[in-house]
C-alpha positions, 0 to 999 in steps of 0.5 A: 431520512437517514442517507444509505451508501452504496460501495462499488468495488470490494477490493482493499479500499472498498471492502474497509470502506464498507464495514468503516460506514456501516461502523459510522451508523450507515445502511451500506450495500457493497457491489463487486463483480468478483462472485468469489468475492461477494461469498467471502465478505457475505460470510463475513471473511476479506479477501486481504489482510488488514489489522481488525477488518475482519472484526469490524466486517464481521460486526456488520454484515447481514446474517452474522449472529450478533452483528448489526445488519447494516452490511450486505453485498450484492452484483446488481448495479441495478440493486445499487442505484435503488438502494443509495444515495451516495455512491462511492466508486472504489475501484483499482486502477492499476499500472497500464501494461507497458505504459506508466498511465494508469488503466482506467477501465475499471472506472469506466466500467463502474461508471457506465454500468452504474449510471443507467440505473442512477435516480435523480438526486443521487450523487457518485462519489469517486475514491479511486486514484486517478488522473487528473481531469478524470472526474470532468470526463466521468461526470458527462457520464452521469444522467440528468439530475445526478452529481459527482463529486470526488474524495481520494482516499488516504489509507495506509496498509497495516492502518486502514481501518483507523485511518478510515474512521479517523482520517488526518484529513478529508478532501472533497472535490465538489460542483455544488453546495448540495454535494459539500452538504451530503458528504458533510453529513456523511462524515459528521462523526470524524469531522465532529472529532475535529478531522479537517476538511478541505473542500474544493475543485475537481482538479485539485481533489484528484491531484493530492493522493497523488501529490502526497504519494510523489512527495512521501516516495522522494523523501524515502528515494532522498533518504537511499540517494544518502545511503549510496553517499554513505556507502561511498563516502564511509558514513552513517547513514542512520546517524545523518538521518537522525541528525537531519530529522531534528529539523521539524521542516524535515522530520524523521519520518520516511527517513530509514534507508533500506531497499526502497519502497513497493506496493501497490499505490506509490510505485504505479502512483508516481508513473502514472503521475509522471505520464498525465502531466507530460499529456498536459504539456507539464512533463518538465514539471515532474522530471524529477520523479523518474529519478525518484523511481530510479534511486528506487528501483537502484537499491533492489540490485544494491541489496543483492550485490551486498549479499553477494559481497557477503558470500564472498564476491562471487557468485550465488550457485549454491550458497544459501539464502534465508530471506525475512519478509515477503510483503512490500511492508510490515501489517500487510500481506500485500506482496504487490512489487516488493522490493524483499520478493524482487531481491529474493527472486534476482537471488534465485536466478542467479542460482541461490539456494533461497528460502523465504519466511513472512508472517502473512504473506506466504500464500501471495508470495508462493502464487508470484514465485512458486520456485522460490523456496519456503518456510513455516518460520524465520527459525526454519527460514535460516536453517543451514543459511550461509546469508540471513537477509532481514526485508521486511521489518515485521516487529516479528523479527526484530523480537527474534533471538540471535543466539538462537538463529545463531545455532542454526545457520551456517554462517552467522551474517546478516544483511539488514535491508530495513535498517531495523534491527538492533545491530549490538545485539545481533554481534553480541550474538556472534553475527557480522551485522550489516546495513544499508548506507552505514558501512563504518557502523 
């Protein structure tokens, strides 16, 4: 009999997570408590962007013409628990207010609402970042006769549905054979095209997204520590990270310097890292990361004193502000602790004249910061400009024209906080080009 899935949680993960195992042949039911949300993904529209998921919830759900059927969503965890076999947990677990733990009521209240209805056999698969040592805890959750088994997810905003159908790995955290066995069957399409699997314990499976996300955020905050020695000291700090790249220990990747990283995953992932291990006894192991966190935050403020040394040393009151970008990342509409908002937002309120532009990002940037001002485009964005700030490296504005931008600004300065743009061709165009970390550039 062929396995149904279940996916508790439609947010970014859960909903990708829906439509990837409907495209995998599985009958899926998708649950959320959300009932705004629940009407958006029945009429076959997500609630975020993200390149082609749309397309592919579309392809699926129940009610569409043409499409397969093999979607549906609903409220009742009784529904769930009837209909699955496998039950993935997909929930937020967002940063705790005031703390750097993370807030696991989300979890918990997924699990205490799901496990009553639970038949024998069913086996609960938790996909959501958590601390380590939460799966030990929630499986004392489950009733008799059920399991749980845990699977972290690794998606990458911009790339979520391709990392989904075709994952770089698989983890498993499992008790028994039985549960390898059904998330084997599970993911019988990317493991037949060779995606590795690693199975193991519950500890370790809850430790690698955040072990990844804490070695991928020291390798971006190693790269901007460069930078202000770059600053300091008159080098390049583009040109160190390509020598040092040539290293295949090193790589180039998470090597361009700018104003650091936001988001929603690696900035709360790190804290909330750095508070389980100290509840373990093992905070000295990661002291370091509150460095990581620091670098990080640092080039924020380094970005704004660049536009204010542009403007001539003083202050903002009155001068104009164009900023290009408003999400954490390019292929994103997610503006969740941007470092491009964050600067722009600092900008204003220490009376810049700011004027954003974002290609998706918009709508979530004017509900974070209604006072900021906006505009449909990067043409209307400089308009008047006295400072152009590039935030964000959308391909959008690398493929802009400086001549043209040049025509409209007051001044033609631009400040690259991504490291991004080609700077010969923005000063053949006239413009005093500046990057992070590479003063004599």
């Amino acid at each position: 009999m062929a396995l149904k899935i279940t996916v508790i949680g439609t947010g970014y993960l859960g909903a990708t997570h829906a439509a990837a195992m409907a495209e995998l042949g599985f009958e899926v039911l998708g649950l959320d408590v959300v009932p705004e949300k629940i009407e958006m993904l029945t009429r076959g529209e997500v609630p975020m962007y993200e390149p082609g998921l749309e397309d592919l919830l579309r392809k699926h759900v129940a009610g569409i013409e043409g499409s397969s059927g093999r979607l549906r969503f609903t409220m009742d965890f009784k529904e769930v628990a009837e209909f699955g076999d496998v039950h993935f947990v997909c929930v937020n677990t967002p940063q705790r207010h005031g703390e750097y733990a993370c807030d696991m009521s989300y979890v918990d209240s997924a699990f205490g609402s799901l496990a009553p209805h639970l038949e024998p056999g069913a086996l609960v698969v938790g996909k959501s970042t958590v601390p380590v040592g939460s799966a030990a805890r929630l499986a004392a959750l489950l009733p008799e006769g059920t399991e749980l088994a845990w699977n972290p997810e690794f998606l990458r905003e911009g790339f979520a549905v391709n990392d989904t159908l075709h994952p770089d790995r698989i983890v498993v955290g499992v008790g028994s054979e039985r549960a390898e066995k059904l998330l084997r069957d599970v993911y019988a399409t990317p493991l037949a095209e060779g995606t590795p699997l690693v199975v193991t314990d519950f500890p370790t499976a809850e430790l690698v997204k955040t072990a990844a996300n804490s070695f991928l955020a020291t390798k971006i905050s190693f790269i901007n520590a460069m930078a202000e020695v770059c600053e300091a000291a008159g080098g390049d700090v583009a040109k160190l990270a390509e020598a040092i790249g040539y290293d295949d220990r090193i790589g180039h990747k998470f090597l361009r310097a700018g104003i650091g990283f936001g988001g929603g995953c690696l900035p709360k992932d790190i804290r909330a890292f750095m508070a389980r291990a100290g509840e373990l006894g093992a905070d000295q192991a990661l002291t370091f990361l509150r460095e990581i966190d620091s670098v990080n935050m640092r080039r924020r403020g380094a970005m704004v004193e660049m536009a204010r040394e542009a403007l001539g040393g003083g202050a903002f009151l009155g001068k104009r502000v164009a900023v290009l970008g408003a999400t954490f990342k390019p292929d994103s509409d997610d503006v969740r602790d941007s470092p491009a908002l964050n600067v722009a937002g600092q900008i204003h309120l220490q009376g810049g004249q700011v004027t954003v532009y974002d290609p998706k990002g918009m709508a979530n940037a004017r509900r974070l910061f209604p006072t900021l001002g906006y505009a449909d485009s990067a043409l209307d964005a400089v308009r008047g400009a006295d400072v152009v700030l590039h935030l964000t490296e959308w391909r959008e504005f690398r493929e802009l024209d400086p001549a043209e931008l040049g025509a409209a600004v007051s001044e033609r300065v631009i400040l690259d906080g991504r490291n991004a743009l080609d700077p010969a061709l923005w000063r053949d165009a006239g413009w005093t080009y500046r990057a992070m970390g590479r003063p004599s550039a």
